[in-house]
ROFISE-756054 format. One line per field, with one value per residue (C-alpha): x, y, z; residue number from 0. Coordinates in Angstrom, 2 decimals. Layout:
<nodes>
east: (X,...)
north: (Y,...)
up: (Z,...)
pos: (NUM,...)
</nodes>
This chain:
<nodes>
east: (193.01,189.41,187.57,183.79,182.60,180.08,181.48,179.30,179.69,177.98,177.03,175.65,173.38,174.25,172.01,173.68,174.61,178.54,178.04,176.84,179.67,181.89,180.39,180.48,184.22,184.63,183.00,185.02,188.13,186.39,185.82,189.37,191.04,188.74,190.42,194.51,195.20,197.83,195.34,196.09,193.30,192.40,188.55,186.73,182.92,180.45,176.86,174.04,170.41,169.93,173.88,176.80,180.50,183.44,187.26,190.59,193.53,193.50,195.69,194.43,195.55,192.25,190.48,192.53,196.41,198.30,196.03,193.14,189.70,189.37,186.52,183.36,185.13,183.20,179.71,181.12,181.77,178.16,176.58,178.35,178.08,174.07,174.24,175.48,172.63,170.13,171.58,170.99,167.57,167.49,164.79,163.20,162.43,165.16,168.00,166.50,169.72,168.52,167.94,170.93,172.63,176.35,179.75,183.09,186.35,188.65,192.08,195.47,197.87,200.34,204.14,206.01,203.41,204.09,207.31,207.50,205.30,206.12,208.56,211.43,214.79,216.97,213.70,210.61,207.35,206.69,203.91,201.81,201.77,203.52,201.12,200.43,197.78,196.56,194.78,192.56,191.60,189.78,188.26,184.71,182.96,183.41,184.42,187.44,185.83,184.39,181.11,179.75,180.39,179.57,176.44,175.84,176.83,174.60,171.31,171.64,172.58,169.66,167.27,168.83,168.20,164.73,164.18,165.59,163.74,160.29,159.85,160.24,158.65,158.57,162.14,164.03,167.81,169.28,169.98,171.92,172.44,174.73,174.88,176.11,176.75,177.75,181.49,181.82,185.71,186.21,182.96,180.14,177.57,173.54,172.66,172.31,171.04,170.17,169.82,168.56,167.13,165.80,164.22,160.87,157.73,155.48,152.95,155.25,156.22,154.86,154.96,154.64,151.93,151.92,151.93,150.00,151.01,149.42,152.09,154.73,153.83,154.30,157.78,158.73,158.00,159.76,163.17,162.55,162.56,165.56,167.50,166.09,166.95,170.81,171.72,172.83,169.64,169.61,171.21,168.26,166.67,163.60,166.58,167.61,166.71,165.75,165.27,163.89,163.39,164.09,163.40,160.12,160.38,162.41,161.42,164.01,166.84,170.23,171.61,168.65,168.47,172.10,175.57,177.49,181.28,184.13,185.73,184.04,182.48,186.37,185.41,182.52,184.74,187.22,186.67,183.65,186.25,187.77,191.68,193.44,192.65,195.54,193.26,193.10,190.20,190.15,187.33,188.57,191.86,193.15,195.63,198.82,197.70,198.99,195.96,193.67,196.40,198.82,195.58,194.29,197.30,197.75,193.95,195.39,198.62,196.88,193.40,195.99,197.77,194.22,193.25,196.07,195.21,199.11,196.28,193.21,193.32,196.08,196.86,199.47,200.64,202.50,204.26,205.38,207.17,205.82,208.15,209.47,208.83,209.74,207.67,209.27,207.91,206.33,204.36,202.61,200.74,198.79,197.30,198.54,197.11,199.66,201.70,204.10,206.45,205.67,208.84,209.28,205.64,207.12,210.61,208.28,205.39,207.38,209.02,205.56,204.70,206.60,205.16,206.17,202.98,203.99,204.34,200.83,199.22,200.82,200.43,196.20,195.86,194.71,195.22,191.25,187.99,186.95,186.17,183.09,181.50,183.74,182.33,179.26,179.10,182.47,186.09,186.75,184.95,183.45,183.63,186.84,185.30,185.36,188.66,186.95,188.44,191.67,192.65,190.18,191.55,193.46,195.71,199.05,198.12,200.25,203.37,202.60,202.78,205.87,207.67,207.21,208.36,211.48)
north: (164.15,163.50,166.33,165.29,161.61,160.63,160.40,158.20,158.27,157.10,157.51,155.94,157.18,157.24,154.00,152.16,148.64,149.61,153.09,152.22,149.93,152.86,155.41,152.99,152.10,155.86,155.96,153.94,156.17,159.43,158.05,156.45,159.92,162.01,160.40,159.55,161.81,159.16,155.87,153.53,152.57,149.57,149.03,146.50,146.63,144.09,144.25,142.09,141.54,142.48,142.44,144.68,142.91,144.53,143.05,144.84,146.26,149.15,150.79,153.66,155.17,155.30,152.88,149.44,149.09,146.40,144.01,144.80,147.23,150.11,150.43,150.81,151.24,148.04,149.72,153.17,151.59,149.47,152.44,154.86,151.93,152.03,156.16,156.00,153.50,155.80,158.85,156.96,156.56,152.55,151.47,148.88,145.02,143.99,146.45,148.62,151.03,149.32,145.55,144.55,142.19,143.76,141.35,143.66,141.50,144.36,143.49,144.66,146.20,144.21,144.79,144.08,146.78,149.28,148.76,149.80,152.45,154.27,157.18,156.04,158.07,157.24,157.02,159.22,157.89,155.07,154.44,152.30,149.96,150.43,151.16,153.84,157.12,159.17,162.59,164.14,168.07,169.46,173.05,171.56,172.21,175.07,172.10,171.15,167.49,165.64,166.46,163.59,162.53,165.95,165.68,162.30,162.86,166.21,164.49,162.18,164.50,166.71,163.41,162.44,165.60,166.22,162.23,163.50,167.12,164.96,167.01,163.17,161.08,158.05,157.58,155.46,155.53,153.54,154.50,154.74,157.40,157.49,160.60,160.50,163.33,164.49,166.49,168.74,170.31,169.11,170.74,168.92,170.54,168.03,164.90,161.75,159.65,160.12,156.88,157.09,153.60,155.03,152.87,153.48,153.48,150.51,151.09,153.40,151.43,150.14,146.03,143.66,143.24,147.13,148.65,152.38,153.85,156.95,156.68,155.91,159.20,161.10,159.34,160.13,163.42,164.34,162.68,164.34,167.69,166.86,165.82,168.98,171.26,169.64,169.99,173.02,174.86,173.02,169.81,168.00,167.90,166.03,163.97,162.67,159.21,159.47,156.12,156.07,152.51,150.34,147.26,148.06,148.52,149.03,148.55,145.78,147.63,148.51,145.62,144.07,143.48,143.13,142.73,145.94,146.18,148.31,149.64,148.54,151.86,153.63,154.52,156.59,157.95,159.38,160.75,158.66,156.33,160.32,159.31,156.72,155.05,152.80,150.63,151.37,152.46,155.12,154.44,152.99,153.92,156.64,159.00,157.24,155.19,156.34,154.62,157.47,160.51,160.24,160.09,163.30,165.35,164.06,165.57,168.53,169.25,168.62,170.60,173.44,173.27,173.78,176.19,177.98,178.41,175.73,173.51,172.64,169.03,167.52,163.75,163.00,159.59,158.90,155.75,154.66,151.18,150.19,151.50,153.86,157.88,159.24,158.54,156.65,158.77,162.08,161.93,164.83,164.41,167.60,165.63,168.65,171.38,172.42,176.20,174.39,171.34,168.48,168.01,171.21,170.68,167.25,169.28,172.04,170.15,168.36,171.40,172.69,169.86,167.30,164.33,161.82,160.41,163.09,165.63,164.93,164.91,167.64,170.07,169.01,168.28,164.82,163.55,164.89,163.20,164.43,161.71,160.56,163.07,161.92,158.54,159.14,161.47,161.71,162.56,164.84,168.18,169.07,172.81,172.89,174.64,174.35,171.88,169.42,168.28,170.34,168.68,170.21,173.94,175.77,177.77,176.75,178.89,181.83,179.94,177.50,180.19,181.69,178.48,177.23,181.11,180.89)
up: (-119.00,-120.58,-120.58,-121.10,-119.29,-116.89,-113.20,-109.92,-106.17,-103.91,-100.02,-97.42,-94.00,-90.44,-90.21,-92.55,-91.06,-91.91,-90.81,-87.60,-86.91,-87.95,-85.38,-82.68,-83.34,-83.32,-80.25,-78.61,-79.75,-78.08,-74.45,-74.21,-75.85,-73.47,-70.60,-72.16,-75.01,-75.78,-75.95,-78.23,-80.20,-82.22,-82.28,-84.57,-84.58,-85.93,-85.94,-86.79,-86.19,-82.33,-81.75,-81.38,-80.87,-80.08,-81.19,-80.90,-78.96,-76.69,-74.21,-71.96,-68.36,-66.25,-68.29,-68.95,-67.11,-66.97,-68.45,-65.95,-66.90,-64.02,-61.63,-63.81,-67.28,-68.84,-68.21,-69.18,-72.60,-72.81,-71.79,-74.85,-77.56,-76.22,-76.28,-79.77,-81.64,-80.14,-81.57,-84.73,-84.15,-84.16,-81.64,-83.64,-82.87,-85.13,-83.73,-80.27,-78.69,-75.17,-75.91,-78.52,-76.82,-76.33,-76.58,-75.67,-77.13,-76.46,-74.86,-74.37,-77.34,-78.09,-76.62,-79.48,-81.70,-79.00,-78.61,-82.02,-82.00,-78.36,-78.35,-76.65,-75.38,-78.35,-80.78,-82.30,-82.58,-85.01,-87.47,-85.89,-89.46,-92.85,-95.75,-98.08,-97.85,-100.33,-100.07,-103.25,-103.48,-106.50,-107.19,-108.60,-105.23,-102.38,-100.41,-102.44,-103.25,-105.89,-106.83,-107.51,-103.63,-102.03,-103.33,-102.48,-98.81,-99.14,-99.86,-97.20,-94.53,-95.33,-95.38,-91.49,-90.42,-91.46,-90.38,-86.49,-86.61,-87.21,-91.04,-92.61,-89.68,-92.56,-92.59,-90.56,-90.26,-93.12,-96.32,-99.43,-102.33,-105.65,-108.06,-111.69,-113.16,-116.78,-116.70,-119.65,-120.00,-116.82,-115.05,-113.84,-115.57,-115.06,-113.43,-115.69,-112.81,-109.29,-106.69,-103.20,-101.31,-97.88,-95.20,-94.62,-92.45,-93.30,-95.66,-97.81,-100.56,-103.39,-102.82,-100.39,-97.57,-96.47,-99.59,-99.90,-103.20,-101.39,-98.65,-101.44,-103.21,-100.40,-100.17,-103.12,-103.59,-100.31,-101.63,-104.96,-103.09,-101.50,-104.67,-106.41,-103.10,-103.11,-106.43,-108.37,-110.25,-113.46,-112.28,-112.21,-115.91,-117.19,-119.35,-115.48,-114.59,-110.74,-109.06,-105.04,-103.55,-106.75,-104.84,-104.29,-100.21,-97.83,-94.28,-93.35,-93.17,-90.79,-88.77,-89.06,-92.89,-93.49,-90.66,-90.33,-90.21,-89.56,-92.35,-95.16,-96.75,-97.28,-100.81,-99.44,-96.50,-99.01,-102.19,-104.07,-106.18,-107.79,-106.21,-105.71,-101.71,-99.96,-98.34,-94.24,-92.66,-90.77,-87.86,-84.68,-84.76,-82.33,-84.52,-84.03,-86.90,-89.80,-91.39,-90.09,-89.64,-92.59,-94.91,-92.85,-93.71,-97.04,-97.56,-95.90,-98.06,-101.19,-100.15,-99.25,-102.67,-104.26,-102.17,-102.69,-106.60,-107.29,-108.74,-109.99,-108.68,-106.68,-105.45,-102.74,-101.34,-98.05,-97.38,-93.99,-92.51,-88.81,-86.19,-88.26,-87.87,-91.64,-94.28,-96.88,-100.10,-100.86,-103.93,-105.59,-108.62,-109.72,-112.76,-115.48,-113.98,-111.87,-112.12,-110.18,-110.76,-108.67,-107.39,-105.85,-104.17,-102.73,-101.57,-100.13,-98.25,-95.68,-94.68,-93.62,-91.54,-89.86,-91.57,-88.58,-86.80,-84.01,-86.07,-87.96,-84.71,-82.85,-86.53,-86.89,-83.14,-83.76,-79.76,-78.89,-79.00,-82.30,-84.52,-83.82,-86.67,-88.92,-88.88,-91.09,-94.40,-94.99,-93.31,-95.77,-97.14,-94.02,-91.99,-89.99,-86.51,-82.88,-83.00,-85.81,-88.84,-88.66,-91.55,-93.70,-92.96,-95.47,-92.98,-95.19,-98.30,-97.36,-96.18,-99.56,-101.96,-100.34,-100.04,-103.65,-105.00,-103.30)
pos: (0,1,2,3,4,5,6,7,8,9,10,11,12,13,14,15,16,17,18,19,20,21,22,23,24,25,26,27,28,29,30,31,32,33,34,35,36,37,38,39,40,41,42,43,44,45,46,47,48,49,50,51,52,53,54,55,56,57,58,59,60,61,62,63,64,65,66,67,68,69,70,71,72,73,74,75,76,77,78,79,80,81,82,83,84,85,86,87,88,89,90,91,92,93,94,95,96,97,98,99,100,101,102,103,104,105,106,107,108,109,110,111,112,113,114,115,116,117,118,119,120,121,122,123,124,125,126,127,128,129,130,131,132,133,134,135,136,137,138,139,140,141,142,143,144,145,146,147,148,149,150,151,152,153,154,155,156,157,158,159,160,161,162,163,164,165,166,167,168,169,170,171,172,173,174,175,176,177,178,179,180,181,182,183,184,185,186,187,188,189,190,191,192,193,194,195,196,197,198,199,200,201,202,203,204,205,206,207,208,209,210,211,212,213,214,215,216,217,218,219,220,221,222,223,224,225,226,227,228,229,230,231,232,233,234,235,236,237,238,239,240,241,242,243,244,245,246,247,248,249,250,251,252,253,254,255,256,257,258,259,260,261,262,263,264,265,266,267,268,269,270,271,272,273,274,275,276,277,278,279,280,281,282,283,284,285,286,287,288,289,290,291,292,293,294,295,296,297,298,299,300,301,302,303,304,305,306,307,308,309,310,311,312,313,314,315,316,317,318,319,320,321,322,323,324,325,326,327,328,329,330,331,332,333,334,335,336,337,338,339,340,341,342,343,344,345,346,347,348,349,350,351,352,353,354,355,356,357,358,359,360,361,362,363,364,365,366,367,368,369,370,371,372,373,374,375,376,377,378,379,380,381,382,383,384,385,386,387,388,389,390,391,392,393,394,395,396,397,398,399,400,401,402,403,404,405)
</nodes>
């Protein structure tokens, strides 16, 4: 293990083109879980300049049976997609919450997928798709996550919500941030370089037709606060390169300036590029995918063996076959700072939780619309509260730490 190097995440906003596809797949996966807690879920999202498209399979009592969509359940979903952008804050002439023209391409799940996948009387619950999941813990924030991302989601929360309280009335929703920071023995200790690209007002940028340096100081001496406000005291040194709006200007931006899709911004969804990721997305997907849920308990079994003081970092992979309930493997890798062999973690963590997709959900009580917030700033390190992400509680510390001294 190195113990001095320079480590970079990165994030990006609620506007981002990607993001927004994200939260409206997510969406999608709340209204049909509000009314079937067993919906099956498959939503796709695409968006573009003045466009939202929807793709995928779905199943879901009160809402589409039998191949046919209920009384009013096509306007129900136009009107939460529409709901959704607006949260966001897009009503510009490139992408407006009440003029993008709306295309929904969802249809029925396939029967031979659920026939793999649906509990049956001589059968548990399949995964819904083989594949592997990984979950990441370390001690170097309160959060039990990578730095280098927890501030990078950090700064940009703070930025949307002073944008949406009216405090930064020159923002607009899109926006991207990326953090290096110096590690000495293992500790993030400064900032080398700090990154943030924020769509803007016109006028508050530095080239093109609207340019007002004026404006563009004001800019960037808000973001400058914000970096200086997120960081630890001292982070921030006079040795840090800070960068806002490289380009120049920004006012293009969200699915305007560039097409948005499902899935594409895992990296930032997990843990920054810190642990190893196994590929699925996790927006979209109602919990029976062991895309979404395996990686949410793999997060939880390794933020509980952290917590629990086993470790100072800890990796864990899940693999799973389609149809199939058990996972294949239970890896633990604690990366040599473990007080406890790996192998006895791996014997010991399945006996805390049922590790089948049924299991999962039933243990983090996954079957509830709750992943909406989850869609933007990250799945994991966030405040387990009010029935939202269960998998980031550390409720298994006490039955951990007996287990492994047995």
């Amino acid at each position: 293990m190195r113990s001095s190097y320079i480590f970079t995440s990165e994030s990006v906003s609620e506007g981002h083109p990607d993001k927004v596809a994200d939260q409206i797949s997510d969406t999608i996966v709340d209204l049909f879980l509000s009314k079937d807690a067993e919906a099956r879920i498959a939503c796709e999202t695409m968006t573009t300049t003045n466009l939202v498209v929807l793709a995928g399979e779905i199943r879901c009592k009160g809402v589409y049976e039998n191949g046919e969509w209920a009384p009013g359940a096509l306007e129900e979903i136009e009107a939460a997609v529409r709901d959704r952008v607006k949260q966001i804050g897009y009503e510009q002439s490139g992408f407006h919450w009440e003029t993008f023209t709306f295309e929904n391409n969802l249809h029925g799940q396939s029967a031979e997928i659920a026939m793999g996948v649906d509990e049956g009387s001589n059968k548990d619950e399949g995964a819904g798709d083989q594949g592997i999941m990984f979950g990441y813990a370390t001690d170097e924030t309160p959060g039990l996550m990578p730095a280098t991302l927890y501030y990078s989601h950090k700064i940009l929360e703070t930025m949307a919500a002073d944008r949406h309280s009216g405090k930064a009335p020159f923002l607009e929703p899109d926006a991207k941030s990326q953090v290096t920071l110096q590690y000495e023995n293992g500790v993030p200790v400064r900032a080398t370089a700090l990154v943030v690209s924020t769509q803007h007002k016109a006028g508050y940028c530095l080239q093109g037709d609207n340019a007002d340096p004026t404006k563009y100081d004001l800019l960037k001496d808000y973001v400058t606060g914000v970096l200086t406000s997120v960081l630890p005291d001292g982070f921030v040194t006079d040795a840090t390169k800070v960068y806002i709006n490289p380009t120049g200007a920004f006012e293009i931006g969200g699915p305007d300036g560039d097409a948005g899709l499902t899935g594409r911004k895992i990296i930032v969804d997990t843990y920054g590029g810190a642990a190893p990721h196994g590929g699925g997305a996790f927006s979209g997907k109602d919990p029976t995918k062991v895309d979404r849920s395996a990686a949410y308990v793999a997060r939880y079994l390794a933020k509980n063996v952290v917590a629990a003081g086993l470790a100072k970092r800890c990796t864990i992979q899940l693999s799973y076959a389609i149809g199939i309930a058990e996972p294949l493997s239970v890896y633990v890798d604690t990366h040599g700072t473990g007080t406890v062999d790996e192998a006895k973690l791996e014997q010991v963590l399945p006996q805390l939780v049922r590790l089948t997709p049924k299991g999962i959900r039933q243990h983090l009580k996954l079957n509830a619309p709750i992943y909406v917030k989850s869609a933007a700033y990250g799945h994991f390190g966030r405040e387990a509260e009010n029935g939202l992400f269960t998998w980031e509680a550390t409720d298994l510390v006490d039955q951990l730490k007996a287990a492994v001294a047995a």
